[in-house]
PyMOL Python script that loads the backbone (N, CA, C, O; Angstrom):
from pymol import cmd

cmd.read_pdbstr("""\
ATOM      1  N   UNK A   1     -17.739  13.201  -5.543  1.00  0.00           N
ATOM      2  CA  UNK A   1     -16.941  14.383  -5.283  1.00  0.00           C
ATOM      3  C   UNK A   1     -17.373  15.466  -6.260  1.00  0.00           C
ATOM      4  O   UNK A   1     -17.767  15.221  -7.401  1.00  0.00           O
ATOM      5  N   UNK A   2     -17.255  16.865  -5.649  1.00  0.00           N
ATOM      6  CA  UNK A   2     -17.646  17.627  -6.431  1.00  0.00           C
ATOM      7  C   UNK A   2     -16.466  17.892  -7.751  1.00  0.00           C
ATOM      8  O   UNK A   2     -15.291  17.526  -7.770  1.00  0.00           O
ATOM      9  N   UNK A   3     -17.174  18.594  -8.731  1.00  0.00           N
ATOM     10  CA  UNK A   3     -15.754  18.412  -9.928  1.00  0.00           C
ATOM     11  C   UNK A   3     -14.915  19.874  -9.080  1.00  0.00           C
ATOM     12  O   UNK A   3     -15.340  20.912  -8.574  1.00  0.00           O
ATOM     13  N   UNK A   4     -13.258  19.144  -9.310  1.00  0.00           N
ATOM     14  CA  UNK A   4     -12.460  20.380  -8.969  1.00  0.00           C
ATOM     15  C   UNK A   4     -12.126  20.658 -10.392  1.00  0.00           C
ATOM     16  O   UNK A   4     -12.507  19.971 -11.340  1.00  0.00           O
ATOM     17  N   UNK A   5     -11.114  22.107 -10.487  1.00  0.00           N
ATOM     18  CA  UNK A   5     -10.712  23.258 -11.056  1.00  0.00           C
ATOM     19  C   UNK A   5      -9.148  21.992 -11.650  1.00  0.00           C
ATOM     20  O   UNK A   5      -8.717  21.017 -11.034  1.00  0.00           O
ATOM     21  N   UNK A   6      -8.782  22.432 -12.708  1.00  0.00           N
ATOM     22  CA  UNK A   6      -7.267  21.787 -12.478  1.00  0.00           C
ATOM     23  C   UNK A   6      -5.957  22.506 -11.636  1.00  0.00           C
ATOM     24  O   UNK A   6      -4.876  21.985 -11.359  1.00  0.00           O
ATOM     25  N   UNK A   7      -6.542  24.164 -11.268  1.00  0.00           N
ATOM     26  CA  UNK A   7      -5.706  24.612 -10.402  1.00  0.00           C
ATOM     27  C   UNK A   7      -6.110  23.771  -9.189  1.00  0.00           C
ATOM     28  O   UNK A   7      -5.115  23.769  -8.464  1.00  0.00           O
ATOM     29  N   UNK A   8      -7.214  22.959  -8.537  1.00  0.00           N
ATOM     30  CA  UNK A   8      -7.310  22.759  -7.160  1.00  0.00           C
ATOM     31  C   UNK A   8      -6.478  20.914  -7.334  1.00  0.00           C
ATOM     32  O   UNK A   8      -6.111  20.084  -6.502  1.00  0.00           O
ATOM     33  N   UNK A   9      -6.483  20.941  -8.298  1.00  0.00           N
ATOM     34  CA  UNK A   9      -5.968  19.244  -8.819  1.00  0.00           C
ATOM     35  C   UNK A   9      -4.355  19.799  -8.380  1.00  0.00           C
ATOM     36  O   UNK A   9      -3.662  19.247  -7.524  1.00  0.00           O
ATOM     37  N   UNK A  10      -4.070  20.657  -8.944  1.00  0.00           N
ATOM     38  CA  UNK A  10      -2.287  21.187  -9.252  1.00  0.00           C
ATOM     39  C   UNK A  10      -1.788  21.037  -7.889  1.00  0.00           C
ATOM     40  O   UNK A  10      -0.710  20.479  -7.684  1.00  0.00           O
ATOM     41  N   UNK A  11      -2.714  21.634  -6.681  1.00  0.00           N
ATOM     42  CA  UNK A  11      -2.582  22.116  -5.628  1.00  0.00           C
ATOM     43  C   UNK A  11      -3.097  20.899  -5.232  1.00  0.00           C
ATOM     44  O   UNK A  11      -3.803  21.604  -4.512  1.00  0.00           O
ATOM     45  N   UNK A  12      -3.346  20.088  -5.057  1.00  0.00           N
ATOM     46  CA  UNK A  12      -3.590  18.860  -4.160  1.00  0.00           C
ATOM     47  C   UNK A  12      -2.636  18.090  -4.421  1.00  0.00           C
ATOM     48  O   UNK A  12      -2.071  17.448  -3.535  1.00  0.00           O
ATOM     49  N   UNK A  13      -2.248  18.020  -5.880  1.00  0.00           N
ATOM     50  CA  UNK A  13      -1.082  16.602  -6.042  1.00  0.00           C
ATOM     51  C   UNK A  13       0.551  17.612  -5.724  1.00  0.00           C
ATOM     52  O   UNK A  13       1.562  16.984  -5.412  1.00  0.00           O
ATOM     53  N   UNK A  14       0.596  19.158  -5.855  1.00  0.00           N
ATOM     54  CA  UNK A  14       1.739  19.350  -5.319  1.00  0.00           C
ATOM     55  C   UNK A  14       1.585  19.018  -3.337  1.00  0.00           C
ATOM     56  O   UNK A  14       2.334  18.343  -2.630  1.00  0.00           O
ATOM     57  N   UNK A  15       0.559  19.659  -3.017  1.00  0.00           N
ATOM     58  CA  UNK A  15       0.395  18.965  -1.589  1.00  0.00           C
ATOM     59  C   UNK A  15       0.688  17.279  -1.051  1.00  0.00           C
ATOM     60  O   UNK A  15       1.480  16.851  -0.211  1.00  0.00           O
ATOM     61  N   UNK A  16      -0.115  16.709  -1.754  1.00  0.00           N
ATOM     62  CA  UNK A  16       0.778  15.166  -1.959  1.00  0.00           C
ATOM     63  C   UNK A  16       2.031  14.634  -2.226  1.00  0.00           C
ATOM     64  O   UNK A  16       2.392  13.516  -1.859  1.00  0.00           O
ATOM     65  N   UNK A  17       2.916  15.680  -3.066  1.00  0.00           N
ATOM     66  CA  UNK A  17       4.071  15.406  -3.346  1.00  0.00           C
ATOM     67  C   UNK A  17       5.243  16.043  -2.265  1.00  0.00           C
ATOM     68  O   UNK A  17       6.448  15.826  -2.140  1.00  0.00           O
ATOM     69  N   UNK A  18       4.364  16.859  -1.612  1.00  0.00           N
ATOM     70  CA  UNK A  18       5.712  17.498  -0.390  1.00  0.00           C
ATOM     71  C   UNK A  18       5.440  16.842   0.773  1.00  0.00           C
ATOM     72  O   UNK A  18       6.267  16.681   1.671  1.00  0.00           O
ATOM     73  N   UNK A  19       4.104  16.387   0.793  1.00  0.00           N
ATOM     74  CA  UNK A  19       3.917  15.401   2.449  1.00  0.00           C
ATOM     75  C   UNK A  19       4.570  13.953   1.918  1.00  0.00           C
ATOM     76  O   UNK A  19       4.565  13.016   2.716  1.00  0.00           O
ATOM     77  N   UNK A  20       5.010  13.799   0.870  1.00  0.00           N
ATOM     78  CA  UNK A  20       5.757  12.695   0.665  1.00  0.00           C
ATOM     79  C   UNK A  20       7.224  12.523   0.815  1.00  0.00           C
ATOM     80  O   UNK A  20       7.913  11.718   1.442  1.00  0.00           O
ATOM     81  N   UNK A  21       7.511  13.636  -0.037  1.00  0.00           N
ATOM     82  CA  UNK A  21       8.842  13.888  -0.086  1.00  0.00           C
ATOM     83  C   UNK A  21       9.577  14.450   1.616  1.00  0.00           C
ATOM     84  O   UNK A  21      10.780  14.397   1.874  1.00  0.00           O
ATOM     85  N   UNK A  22       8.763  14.831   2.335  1.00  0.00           N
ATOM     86  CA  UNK A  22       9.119  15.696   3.638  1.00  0.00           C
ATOM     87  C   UNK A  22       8.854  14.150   4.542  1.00  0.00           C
ATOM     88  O   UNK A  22       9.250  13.927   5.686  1.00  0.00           O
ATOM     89  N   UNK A  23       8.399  13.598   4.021  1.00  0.00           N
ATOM     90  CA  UNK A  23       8.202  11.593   5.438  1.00  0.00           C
ATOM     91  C   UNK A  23       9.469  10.977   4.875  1.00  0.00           C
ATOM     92  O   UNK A  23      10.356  10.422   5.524  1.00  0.00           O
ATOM     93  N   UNK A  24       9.405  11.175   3.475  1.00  0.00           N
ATOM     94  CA  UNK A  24      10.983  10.200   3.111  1.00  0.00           C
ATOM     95  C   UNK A  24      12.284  10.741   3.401  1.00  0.00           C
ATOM     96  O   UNK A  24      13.288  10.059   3.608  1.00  0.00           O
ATOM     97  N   UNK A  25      12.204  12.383   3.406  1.00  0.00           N
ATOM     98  CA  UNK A  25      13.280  12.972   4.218  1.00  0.00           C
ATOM     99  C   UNK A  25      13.626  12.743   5.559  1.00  0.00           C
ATOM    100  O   UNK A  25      14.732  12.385   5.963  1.00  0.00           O
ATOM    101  N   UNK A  26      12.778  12.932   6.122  1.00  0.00           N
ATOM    102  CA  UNK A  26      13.009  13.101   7.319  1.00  0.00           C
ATOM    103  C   UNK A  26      13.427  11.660   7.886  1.00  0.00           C
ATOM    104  O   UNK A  26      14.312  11.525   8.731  1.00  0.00           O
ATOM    105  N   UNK A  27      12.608  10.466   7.263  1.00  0.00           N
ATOM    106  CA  UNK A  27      13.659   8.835   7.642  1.00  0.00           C
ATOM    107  C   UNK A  27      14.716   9.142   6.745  1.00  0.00           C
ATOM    108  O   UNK A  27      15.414   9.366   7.734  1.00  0.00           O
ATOM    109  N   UNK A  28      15.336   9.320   5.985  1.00  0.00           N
ATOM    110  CA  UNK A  28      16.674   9.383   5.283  1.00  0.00           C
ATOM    111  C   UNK A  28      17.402  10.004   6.348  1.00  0.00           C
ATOM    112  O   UNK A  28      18.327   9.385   6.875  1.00  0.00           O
ATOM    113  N   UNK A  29      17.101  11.120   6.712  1.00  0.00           N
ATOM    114  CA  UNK A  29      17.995  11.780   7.452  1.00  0.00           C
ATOM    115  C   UNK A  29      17.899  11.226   8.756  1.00  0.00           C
ATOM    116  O   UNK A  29      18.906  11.445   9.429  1.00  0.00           O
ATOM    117  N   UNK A  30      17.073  10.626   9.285  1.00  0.00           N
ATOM    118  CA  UNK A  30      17.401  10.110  11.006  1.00  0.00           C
ATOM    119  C   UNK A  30      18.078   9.084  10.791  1.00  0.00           C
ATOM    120  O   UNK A  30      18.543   8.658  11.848  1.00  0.00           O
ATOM    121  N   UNK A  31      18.407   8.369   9.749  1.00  0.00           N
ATOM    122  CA  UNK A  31      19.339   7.634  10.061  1.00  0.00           C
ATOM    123  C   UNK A  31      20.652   7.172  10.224  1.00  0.00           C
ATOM    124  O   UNK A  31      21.220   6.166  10.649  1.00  0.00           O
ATOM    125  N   UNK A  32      21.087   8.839   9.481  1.00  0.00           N
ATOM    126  CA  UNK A  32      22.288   9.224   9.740  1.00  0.00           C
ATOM    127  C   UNK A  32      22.654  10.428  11.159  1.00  0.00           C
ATOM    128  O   UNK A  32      23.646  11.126  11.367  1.00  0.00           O
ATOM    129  N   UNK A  33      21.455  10.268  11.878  1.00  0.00           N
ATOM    130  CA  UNK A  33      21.719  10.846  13.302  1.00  0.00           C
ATOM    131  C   UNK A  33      21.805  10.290  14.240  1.00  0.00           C
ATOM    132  O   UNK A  33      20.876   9.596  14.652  1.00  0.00           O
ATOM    133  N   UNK A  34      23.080  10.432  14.952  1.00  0.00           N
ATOM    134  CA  UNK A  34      23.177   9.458  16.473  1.00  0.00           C
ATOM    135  C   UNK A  34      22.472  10.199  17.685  1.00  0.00           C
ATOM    136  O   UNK A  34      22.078   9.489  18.610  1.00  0.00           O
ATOM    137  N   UNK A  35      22.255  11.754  17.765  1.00  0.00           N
ATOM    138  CA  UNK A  35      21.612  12.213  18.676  1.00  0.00           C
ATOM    139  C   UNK A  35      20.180  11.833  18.934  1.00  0.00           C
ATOM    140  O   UNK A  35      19.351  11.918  18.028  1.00  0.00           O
ATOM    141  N   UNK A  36      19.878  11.438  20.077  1.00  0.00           N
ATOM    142  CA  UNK A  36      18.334  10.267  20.160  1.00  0.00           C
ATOM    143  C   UNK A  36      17.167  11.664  19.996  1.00  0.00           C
ATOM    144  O   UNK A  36      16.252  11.668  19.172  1.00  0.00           O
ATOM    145  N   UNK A  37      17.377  12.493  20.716  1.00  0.00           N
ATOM    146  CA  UNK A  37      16.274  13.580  20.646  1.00  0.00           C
ATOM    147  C   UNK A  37      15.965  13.755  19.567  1.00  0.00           C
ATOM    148  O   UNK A  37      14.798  13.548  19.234  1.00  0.00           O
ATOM    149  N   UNK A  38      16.995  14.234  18.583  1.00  0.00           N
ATOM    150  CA  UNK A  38      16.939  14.748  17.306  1.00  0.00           C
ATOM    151  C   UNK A  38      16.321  13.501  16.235  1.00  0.00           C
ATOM    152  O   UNK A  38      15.427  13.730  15.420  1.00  0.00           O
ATOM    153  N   UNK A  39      16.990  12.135  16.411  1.00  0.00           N
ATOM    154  CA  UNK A  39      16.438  11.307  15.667  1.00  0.00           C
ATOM    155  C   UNK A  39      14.686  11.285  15.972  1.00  0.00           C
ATOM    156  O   UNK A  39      13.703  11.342  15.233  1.00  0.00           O
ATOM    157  N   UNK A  40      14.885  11.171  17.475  1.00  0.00           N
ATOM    158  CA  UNK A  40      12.954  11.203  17.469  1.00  0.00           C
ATOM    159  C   UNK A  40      12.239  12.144  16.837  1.00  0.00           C
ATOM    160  O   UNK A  40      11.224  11.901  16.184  1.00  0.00           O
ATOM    161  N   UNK A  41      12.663  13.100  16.979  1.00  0.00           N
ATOM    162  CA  UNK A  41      12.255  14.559  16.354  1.00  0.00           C
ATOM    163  C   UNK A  41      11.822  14.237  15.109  1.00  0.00           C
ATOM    164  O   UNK A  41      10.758  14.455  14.530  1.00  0.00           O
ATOM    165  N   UNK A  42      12.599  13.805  14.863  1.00  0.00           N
ATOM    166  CA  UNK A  42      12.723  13.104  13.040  1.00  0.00           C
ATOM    167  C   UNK A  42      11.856  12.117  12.912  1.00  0.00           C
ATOM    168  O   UNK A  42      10.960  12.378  12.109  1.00  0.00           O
ATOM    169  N   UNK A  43      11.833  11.722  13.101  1.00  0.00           N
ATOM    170  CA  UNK A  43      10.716  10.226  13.209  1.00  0.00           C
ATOM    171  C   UNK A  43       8.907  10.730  13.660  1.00  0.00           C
ATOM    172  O   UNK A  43       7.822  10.478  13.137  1.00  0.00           O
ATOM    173  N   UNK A  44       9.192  11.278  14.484  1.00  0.00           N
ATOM    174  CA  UNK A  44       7.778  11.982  15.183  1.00  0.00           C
ATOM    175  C   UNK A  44       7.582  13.032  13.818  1.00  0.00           C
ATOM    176  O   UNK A  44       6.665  12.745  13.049  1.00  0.00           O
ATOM    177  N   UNK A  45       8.208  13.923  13.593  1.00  0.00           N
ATOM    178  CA  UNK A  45       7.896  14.623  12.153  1.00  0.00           C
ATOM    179  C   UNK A  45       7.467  13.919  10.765  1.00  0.00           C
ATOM    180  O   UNK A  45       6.611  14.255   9.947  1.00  0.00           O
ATOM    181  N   UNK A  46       8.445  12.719  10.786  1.00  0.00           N
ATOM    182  CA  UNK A  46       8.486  12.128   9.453  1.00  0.00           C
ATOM    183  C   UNK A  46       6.623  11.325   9.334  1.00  0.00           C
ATOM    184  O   UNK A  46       5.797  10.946   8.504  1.00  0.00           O
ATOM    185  N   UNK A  47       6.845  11.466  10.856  1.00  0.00           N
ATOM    186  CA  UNK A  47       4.874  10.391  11.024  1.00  0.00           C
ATOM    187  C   UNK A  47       4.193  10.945  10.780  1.00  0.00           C
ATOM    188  O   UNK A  47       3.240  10.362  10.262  1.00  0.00           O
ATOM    189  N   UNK A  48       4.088  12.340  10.912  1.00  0.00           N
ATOM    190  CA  UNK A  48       3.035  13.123  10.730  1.00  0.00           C
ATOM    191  C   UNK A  48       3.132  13.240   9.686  1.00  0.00           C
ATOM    192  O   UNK A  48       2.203  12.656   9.128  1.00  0.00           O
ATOM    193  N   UNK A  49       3.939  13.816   8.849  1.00  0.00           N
ATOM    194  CA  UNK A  49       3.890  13.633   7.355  1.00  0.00           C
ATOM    195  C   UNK A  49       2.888  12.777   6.780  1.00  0.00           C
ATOM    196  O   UNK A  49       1.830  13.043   6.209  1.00  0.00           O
ATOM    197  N   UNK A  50       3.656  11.308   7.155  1.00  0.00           N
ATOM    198  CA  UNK A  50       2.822  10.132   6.358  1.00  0.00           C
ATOM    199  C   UNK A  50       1.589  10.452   6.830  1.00  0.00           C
ATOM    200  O   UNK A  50       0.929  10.623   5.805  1.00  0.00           O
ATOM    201  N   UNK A  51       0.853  10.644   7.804  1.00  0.00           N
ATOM    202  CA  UNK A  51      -0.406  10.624   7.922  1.00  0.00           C
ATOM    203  C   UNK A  51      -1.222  11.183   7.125  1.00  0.00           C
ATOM    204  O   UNK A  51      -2.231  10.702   6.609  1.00  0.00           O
ATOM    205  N   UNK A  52      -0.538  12.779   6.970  1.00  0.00           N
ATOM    206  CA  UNK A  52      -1.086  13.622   6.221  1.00  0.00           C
ATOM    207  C   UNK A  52      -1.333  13.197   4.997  1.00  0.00           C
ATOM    208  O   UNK A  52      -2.419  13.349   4.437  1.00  0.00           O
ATOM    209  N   UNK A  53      -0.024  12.456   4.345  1.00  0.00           N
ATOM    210  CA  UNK A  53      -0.097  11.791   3.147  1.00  0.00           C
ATOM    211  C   UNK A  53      -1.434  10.553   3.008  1.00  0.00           C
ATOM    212  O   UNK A  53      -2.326  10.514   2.161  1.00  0.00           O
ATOM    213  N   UNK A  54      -1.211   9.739   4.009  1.00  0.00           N
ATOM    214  CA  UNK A  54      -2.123   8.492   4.059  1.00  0.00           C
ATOM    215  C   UNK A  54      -3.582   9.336   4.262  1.00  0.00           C
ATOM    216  O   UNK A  54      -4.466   9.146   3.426  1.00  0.00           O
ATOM    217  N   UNK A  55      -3.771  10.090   5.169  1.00  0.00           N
ATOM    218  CA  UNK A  55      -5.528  10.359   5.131  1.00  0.00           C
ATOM    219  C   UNK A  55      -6.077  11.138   3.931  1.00  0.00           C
ATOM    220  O   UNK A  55      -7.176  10.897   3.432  1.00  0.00           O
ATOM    221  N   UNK A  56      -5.166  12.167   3.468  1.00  0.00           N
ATOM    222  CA  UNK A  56      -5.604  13.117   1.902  1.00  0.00           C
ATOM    223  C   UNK A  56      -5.718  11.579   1.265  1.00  0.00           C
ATOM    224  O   UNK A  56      -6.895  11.220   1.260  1.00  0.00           O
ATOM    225  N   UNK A  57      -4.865  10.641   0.761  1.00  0.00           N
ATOM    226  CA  UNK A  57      -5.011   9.597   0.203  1.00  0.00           C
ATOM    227  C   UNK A  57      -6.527   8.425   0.247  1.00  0.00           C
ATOM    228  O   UNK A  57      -7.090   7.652  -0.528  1.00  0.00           O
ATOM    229  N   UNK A  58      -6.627   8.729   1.141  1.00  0.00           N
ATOM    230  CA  UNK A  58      -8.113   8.201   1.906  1.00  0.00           C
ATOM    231  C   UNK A  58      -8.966   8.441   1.463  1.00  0.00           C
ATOM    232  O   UNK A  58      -9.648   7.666   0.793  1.00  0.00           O
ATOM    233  N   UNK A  59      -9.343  10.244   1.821  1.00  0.00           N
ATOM    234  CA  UNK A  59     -10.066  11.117   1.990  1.00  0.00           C
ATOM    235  C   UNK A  59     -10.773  10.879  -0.207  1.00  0.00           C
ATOM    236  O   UNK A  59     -11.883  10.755  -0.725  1.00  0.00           O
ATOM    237  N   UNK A  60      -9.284  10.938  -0.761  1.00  0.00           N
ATOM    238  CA  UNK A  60      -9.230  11.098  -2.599  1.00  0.00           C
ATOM    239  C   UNK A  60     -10.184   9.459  -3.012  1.00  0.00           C
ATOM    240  O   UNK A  60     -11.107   9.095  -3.741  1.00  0.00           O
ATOM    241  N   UNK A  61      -9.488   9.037  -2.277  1.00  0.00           N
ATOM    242  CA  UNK A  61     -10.336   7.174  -2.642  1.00  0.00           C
ATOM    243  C   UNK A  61     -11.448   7.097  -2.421  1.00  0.00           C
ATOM    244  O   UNK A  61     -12.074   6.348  -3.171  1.00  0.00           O
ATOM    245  N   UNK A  62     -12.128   7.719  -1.455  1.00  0.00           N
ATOM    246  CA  UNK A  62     -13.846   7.675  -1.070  1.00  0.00           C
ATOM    247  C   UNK A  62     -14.510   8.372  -1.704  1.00  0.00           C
ATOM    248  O   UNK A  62     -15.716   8.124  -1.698  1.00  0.00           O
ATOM    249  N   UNK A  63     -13.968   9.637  -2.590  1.00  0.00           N
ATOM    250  CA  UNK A  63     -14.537  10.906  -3.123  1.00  0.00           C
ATOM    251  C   UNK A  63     -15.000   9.853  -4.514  1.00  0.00           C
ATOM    252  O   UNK A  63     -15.602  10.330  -5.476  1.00  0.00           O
TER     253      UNK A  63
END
""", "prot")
cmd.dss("prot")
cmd.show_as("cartoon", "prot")
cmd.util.cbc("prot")
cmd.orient("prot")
């Protein structure tokens, strides 16, 4: 990997820390929702999150 900046470090691990925090929200909160749309909503959001989280995570391990 090429060397980053510690501003591009700052900005990757705050990026890591909101696609985390925004997947664990979003299951916290569907599970206090009985409306099915809205829970999916939640769930379908909360996935994408993790992904985002899991492939940057990936992407950092191969570098």
């Amino acid at each position: 990997m090429a060397n980053i900046t510690g501003k591009e470090l700052a900005a990757i691990s705050d990026l890591l820390n909101y696609e985390q925090a925004a997947y664990k929200n979003c299951a916290s909160i569907s599970q206090n929702i009985t409306d099915r749309k809205v829970k999916q909503m939640l769930k379908t959001t909360g996935e994408s999150h993790k992904k985002r989280f899991d492939d940057l995570m990936s992407f950092l391990s191969k570098e």
